[in-house]
N, C-alpha and C positions, 0 to 999 in steps of 0.2 A: 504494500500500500504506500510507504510511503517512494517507492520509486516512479511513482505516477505524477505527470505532470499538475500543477497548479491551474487551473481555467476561471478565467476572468469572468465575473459575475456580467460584465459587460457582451461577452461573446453570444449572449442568450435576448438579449433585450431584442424585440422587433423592432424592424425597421420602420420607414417612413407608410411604407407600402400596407403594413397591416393596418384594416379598420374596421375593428368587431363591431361595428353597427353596420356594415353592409352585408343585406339576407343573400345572398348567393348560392348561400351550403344548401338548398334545397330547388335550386334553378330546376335542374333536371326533372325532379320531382314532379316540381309544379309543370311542366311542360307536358310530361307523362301522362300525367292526370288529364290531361287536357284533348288526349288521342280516344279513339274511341273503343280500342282495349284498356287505357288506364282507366275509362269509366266503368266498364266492366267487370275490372278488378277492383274499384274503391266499392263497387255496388257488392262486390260477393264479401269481402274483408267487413263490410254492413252489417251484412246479414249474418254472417258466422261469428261478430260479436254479439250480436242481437240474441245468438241464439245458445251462447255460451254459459251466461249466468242471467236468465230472463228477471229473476228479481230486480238485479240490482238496476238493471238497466231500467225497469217499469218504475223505480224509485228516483233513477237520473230522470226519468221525462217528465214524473208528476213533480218535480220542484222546478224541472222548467218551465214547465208550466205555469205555475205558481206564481216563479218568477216574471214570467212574461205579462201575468193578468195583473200584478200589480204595478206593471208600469203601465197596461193598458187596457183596461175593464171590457173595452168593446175589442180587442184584438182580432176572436176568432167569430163576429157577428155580423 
């Protein structure tokens, strides 16, 4: 160990070039989705979580629900 070189806390800092506020890392993705097999694939990943644990999911909709009728009473009339 100690025959290994010393590295400069500095050799690690990113450059000018990095900017973690630009969404990029999912470019692709979204682009996929957007073919009419990624539809077909985000529609079956749907339904197979849909169909994976039914409570929990009929418990995610009825609070969104919830939540939606208390921002808008007439929402769904």
């Amino acid at each position: 160990m100690e025959n290994l070189p010393k590295i400069k806390k500095t050799d690690f800092e990113p450059t000018g070039i990095f900017n973690p506020e630009v969404d990029d890392i999912y470019k692709y993705q979204k682009k996929y989705f957007e073919t009419e097999k990624g539809q077909m694939a985000l529609t079956k990943a749907r339904k197979a979580y849909d169909k994976r644990d039914p409570e929990k999911r009929k418990k995610q909709k009825r609070d969104y629900m919830r939540r939606k009728r208390e921002q808008d009473p007439d929402i769904w009339k």
